[in-house]
C-alpha positions in Angstrom: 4.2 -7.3 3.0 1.0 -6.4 0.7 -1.6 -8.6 -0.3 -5.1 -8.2 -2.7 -7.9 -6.8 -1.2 -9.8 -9.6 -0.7 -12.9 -10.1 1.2 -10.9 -12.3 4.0 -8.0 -9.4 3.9 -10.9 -6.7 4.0 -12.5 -8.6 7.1 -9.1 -9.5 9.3 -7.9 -5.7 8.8 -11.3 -4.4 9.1 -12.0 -2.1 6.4 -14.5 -1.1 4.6 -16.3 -3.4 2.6 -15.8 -1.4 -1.0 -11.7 -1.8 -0.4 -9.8 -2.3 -3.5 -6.3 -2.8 -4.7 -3.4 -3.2 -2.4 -3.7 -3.4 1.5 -0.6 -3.6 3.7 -0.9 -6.6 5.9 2.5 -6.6 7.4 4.5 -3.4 7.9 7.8 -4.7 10.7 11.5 -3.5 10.5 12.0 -1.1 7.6 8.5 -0.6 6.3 7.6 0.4 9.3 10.5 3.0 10.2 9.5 4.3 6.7 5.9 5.0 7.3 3.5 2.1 6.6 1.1 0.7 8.6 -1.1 -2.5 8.9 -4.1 -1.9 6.7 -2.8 1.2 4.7 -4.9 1.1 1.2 -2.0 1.6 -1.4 -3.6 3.3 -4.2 -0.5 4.5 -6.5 2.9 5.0 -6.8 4.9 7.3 -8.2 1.7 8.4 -10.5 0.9 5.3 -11.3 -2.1 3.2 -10.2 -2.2 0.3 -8.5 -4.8 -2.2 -9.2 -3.3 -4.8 -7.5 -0.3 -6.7 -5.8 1.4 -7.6 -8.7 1.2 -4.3 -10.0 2.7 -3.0 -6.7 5.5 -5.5 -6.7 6.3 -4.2 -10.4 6.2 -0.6 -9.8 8.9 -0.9 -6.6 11.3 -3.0 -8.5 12.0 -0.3 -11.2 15.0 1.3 -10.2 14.2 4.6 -8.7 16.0 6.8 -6.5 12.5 6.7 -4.1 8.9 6.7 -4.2 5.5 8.3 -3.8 3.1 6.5 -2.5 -0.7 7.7 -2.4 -2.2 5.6 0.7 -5.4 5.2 1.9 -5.1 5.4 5.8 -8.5 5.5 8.1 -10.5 6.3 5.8 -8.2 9.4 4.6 -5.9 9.9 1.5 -2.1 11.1 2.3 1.1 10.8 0.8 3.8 9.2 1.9 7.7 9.8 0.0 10.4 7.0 0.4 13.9 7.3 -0.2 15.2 4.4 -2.0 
């Protein structure tokens, strides 16, 4: 599961204080075997920004055959591809 950035999301995770957009707070069963991980910084998908969860929630519904993801993990950027 994802949830805003917010200052109480930012202080249970631990992460820097000028964290924006999406943060994975939950990543168990398939999200996990996929790649993500607690306190991952979602930044975009498939090229697209992400400003926050709802925009996240959007751009994973479209039908696609997988997607992009630009992450921010511990302080570094990577990408991470899942298959639909």
């Amino acid at each position: 599961s994802v949830a805003n950035a917010t200052p109480r999301v930012i202080d249970a995770l631990d992460l820097p204080l000028d964290t924006t957009g999406v943060v994975v707070i939950g990543a168990k069963g398939i999200s996990r075997r996929l790649g993500l991980e607690r306190g991952d910084v979602v930044l975009g998908v498939n090229g697209q920004g992400v400003a926050d969860a709802s925009d996240f929630a959007a751009l994973v519904s479209r039908p696609a055959p997988g997607w992009d993801l630009r992450l921010l993990r511990n302080g570094r950027q990577m990408g991470l591809r899942l298959q639909g």
